[in-house]
LOBA-901777 format. One line per field, with one value per residue (C-alpha): residue number from 1; z, y, x; residue in three letters. Coordinates in steps of 0.1 Angstrom, whole numbers. Layout:
num: c(NUM ...)
w: c(Z ...)
v: c(Y ...)
u: c(X ...)
residuo: c(ALA ...)
END
This chain:
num: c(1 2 3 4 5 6 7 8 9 10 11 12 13 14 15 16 17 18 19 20 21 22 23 24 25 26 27 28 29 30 31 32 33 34 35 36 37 38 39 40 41 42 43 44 45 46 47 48 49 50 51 52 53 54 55 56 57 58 59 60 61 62 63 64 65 66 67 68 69 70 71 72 73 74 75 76 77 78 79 80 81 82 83 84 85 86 87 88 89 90 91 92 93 94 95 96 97 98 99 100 101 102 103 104 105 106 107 108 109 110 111 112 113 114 115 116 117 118 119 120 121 122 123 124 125 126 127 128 129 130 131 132 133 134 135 136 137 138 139 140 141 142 143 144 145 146 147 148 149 150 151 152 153 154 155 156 157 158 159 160 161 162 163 164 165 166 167 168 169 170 171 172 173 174 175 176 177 178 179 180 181 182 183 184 185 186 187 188 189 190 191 192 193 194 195 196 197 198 199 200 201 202 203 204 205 206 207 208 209 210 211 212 213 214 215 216 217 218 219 220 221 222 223 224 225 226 227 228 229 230 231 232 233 234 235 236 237 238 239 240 241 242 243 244 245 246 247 248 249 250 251 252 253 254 255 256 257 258 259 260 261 262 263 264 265 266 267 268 269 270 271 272 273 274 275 276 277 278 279 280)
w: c(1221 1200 1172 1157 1134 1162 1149 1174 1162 1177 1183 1218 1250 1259 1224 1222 1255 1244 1211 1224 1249 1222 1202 1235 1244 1206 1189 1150 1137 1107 1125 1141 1125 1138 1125 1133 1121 1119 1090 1116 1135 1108 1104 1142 1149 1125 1127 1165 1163 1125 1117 1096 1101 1079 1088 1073 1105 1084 1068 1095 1118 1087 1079 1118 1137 1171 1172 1200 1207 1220 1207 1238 1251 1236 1202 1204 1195 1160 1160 1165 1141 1113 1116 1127 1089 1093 1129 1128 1154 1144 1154 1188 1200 1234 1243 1263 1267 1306 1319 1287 1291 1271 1268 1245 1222 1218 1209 1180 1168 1171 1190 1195 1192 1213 1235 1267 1281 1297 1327 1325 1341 1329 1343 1313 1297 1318 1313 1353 1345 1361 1342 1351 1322 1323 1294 1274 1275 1235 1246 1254 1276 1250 1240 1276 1280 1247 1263 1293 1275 1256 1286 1304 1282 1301 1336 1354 1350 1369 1354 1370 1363 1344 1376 1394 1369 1377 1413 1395 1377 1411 1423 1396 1367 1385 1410 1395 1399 1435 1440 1416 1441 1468 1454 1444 1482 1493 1475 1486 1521 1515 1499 1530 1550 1535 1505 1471 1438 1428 1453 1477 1440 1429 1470 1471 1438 1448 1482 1466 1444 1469 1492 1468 1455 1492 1497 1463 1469 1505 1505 1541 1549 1549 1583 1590 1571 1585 1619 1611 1602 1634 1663 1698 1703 1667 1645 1616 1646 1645 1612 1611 1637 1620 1584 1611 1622 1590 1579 1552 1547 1551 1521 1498 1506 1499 1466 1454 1461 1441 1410 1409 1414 1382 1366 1369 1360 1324 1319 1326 1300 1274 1279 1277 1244 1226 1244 1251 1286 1322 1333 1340)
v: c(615 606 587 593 617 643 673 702 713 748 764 786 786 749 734 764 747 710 715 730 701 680 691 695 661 647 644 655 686 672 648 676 699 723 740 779 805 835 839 857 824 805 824 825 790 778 802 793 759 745 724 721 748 749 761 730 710 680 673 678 652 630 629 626 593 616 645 668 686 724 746 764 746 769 761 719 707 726 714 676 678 693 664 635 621 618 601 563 541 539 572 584 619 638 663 692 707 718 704 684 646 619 607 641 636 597 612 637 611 577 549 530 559 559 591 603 636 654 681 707 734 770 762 734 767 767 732 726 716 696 672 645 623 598 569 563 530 523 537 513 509 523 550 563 555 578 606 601 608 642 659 648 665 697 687 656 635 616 591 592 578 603 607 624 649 676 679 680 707 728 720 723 736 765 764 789 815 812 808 841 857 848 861 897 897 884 914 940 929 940 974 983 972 993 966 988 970 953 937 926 907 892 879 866 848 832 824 806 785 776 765 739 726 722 700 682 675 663 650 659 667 706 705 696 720 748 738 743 775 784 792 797 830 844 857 829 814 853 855 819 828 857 836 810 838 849 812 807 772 773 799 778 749 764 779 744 727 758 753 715 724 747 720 691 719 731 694 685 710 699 668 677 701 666 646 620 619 610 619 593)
u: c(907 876 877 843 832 814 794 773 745 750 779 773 796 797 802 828 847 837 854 883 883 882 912 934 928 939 907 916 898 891 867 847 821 793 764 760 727 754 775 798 804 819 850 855 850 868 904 899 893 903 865 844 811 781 743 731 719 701 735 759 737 740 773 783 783 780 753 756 724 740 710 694 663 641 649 659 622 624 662 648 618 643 671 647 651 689 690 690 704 737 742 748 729 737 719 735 698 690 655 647 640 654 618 612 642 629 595 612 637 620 621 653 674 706 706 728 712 741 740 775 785 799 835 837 845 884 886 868 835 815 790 763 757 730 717 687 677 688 724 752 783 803 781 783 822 821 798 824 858 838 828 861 882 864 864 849 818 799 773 740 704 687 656 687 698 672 687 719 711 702 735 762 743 733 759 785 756 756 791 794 774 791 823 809 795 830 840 819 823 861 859 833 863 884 902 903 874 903 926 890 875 911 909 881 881 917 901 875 893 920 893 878 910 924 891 894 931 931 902 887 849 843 841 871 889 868 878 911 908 887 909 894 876 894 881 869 845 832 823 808 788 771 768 750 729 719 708 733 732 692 696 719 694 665 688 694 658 643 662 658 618 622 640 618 585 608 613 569 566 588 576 537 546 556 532 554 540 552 585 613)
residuo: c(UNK UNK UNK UNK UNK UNK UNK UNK UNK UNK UNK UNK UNK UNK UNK UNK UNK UNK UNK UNK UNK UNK UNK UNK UNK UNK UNK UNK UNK UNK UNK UNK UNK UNK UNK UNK UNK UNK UNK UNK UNK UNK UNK UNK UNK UNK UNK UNK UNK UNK UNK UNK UNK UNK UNK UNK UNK UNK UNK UNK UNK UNK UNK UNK UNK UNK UNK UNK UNK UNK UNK UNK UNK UNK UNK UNK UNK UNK UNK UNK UNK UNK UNK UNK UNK UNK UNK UNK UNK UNK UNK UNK UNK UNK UNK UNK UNK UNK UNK UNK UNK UNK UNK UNK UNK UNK UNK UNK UNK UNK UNK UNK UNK UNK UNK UNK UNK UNK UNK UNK UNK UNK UNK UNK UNK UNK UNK UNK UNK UNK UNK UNK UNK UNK UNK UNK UNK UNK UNK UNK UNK UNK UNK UNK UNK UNK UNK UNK UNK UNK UNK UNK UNK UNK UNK UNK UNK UNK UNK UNK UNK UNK UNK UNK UNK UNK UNK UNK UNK UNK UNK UNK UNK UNK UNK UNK UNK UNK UNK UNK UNK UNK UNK UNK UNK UNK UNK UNK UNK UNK UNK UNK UNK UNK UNK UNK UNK UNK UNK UNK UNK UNK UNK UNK UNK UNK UNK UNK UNK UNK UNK UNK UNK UNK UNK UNK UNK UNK UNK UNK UNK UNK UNK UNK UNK UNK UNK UNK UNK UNK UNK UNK UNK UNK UNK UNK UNK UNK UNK UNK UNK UNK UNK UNK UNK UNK UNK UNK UNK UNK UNK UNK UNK UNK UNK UNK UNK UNK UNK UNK UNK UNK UNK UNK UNK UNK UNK UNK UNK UNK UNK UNK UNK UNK UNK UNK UNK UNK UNK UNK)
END
């Protein structure tokens, strides 16, 4: 539960699963709002969801005490130069943008602005997201215990120097792509052996998600728990041997380094585009 007046400025997938987050965990409706561009939106958020919805961003980040930034990268440094006159520093602002440095938002909103820039994931959106949250250097310990209990309420969070959260978007940002990927080549892989669309995808899907809870729950490195599914000359040490072959974890590796790379060269150019300079 939250007890500050929160608003999202943008109302997209992840506010969608923060808000409902939110209202599980106890936070009142009445003390969250968001701002939407379609007139569409405003009936649907708010018979799903019970806020407060307006298109006005400049109000909304006024009236709020917490400002999440949800508006896709693309379109935050309009966002930022709109509502700049209604962020002072008693006002908390986290930013949900991928790739976009706290240094940037500083530039738009002014110096001494509190900021956490946080990195989630598309399972927030089932309540098992996973978030890295890291502080400006205005923000305090109860700003991030604040930013904490929001993206908790979806998942865990881990709190992380800001220098860090490109790589983390690589891993778990984009990681539900990969392990989507995975899954439909799980899937495949049982229809050529005969498995009907359905029955191979719900398989694989469950196998999936059994596999990282089991690792969650007990604990145990990975490779332990594949070695106990590997028996002697059966056939799990078969298939590894062909995923070896086929340089699976050079792929995933090479996966995760490219989208951190991609990462750090969106955030160089956000950063050049408000001329705020060199990265964290």
């Amino acid at each position: 539960m939250i007890d500050r007046s929160i608003t999202f400025l943008g109302a997209g997938n992840m506010a969608n699963a923060l808000i409902r987050g939110l209202v599980r965990s106890g936070t009142p409706a009445s003390r969250i709002s968001a701002t939407v561009k379609r007139a569409e939106k405003v009936a649907e958020l708010t018979q799903a969801h019970g806020i407060s919805v307006g298109f006005d961003n400049v109000a909304a980040a006024k009236a709020a005490e917490v400002v999440v930034l949800a508006v896709k990268p693309q379109a935050l440094d309009g966002v930022l130069k709109q509502i700049a006159p209604a962020i002072d520093r008693s006002k908390l602002v986290v930013s949900v943008a991928a790739g976009v440095p706290i240094a940037a938002i500083e530039r738009r909103l002014g110096a001494g602005t509190r900021i956490v820039r946080t990195m989630p994931n598309t399972p927030a959106l089932v309540g098992l997201g996973a978030t890295a949250i890291a502080r400006g250097e205005n923000a305090t310990d109860a700003d991030l215990a604040l930013a904490s209990a929001l993206f908790d309420s979806v998942g865990l969070t881990c709190v992380l120097d800001e220098s860090q959260l490109d790589a983390v978007t690589g891993l778990s940002g984009s990681g539900p792509a990969y392990i989507f990927l995975i899954i439909e080549a799980l899937s495949d892989a049982g229809v050529k052996v005969g498995l009907s669309r359905h029955v191979a995808l719900k398989l694989a899907a469950q196998t999936v998600l059994g596999s990282a809870r089991l690792l969650i729950e007990t604990g145990q490195h990975p490779g332990q728990l594949k070695d106990q599914v590997t028996s002697p000359g059966g056939t799990a040490i078969a298939g590894l041997h062909t995923l070896e072959a086929g340089g699976l974890r050079t792929t995933l590796m090479d996966a995760v380094e490219a989208a951190t790379q991609r990462a750090r060269e969106l955030g160089d150019a956000f950063l050049e585009k408000t001329g705020t300079g060199d990265k964290p």
